[in-house]
N, C-alpha and C positions, 0 to 999 in steps of 0.2 A: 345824172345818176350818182356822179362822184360826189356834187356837192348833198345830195340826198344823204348816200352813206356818212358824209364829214358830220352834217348836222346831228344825227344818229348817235352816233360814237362821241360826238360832244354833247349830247342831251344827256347819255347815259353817264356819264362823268361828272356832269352836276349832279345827279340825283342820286349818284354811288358819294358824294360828299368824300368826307375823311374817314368815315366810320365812326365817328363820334356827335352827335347831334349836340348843339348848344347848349338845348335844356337841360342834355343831360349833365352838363358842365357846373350848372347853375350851383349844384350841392358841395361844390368844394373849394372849398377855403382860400383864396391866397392871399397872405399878410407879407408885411415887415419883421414881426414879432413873432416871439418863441409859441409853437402851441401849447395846449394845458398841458399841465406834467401828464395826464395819463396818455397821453398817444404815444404809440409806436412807431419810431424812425423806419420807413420803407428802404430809402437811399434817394440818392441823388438825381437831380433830374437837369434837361439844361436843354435850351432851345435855342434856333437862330430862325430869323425870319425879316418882313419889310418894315414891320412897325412893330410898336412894344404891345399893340393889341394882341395882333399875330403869336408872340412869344408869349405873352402872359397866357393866353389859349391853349398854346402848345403844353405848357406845363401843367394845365388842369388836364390835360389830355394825357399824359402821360403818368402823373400819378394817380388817374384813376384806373389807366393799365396794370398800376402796380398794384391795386384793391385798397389807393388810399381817400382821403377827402381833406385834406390840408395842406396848402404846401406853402413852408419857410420859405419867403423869395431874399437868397442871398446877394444877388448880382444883377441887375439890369441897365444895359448901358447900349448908345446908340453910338457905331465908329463905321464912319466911313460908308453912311446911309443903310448900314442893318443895325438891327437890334439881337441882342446877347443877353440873353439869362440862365438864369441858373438858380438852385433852389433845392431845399430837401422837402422828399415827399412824407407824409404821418398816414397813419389812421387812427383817426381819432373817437370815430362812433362805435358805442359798443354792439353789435346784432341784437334786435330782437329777440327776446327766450322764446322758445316754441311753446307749444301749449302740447301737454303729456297727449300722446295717444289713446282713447280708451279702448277698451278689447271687447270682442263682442259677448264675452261672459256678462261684462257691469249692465 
């Protein structure tokens, strides 16, 4: 029964993820390089983790917490078997314009 409940509680832990799904990752930016001048600096973001996948991840995950889709990666460095980054977050996409409402007069 215990090992029943262990597997349970760990089935739901894979599939509760990070709260962030990969695809949804896929839209946002990470460079070396400055974004286009019109984006908007969100702020800073910075990870730690086992590999530099792990941390590049953590950053798309975190500036899309801040509602961005770019992130300047300023620092990436492996000491002492983790990985260290850091980086500003943008947004850079302008929103789609809506389309006027019509009223039910027209």
């Amino acid at each position: 029964m215990k090992r029943l409940m262990l597997l349970m509680v760990a089935g739901a832990l894979v599939i509760s993820g990070c709260g962030s799904s990969p695809a949804k990752m896929v839209h946002i930016k990470l460079m070396k390089s400055d974004p286009p001048t019109d984006c908007q600096m969100l702020g800073d973001v910075q990870a730690e983790g086992d590999d530099m996948n792990e941390v590049k991840n953590e950053l798309r995950i975190k500036t899309d917490e801040l509602g961005g889709d770019f992130v300047r990666l300023d620092a990436l460095d492996m000491s002492g078997g983790d990985a260290i980054a850091a980086g500003a977050a943008f947004k850079c996409q302008k929103p789609e314009p809506m389309e006027p409402v019509k009223s039910r007069a027209e």
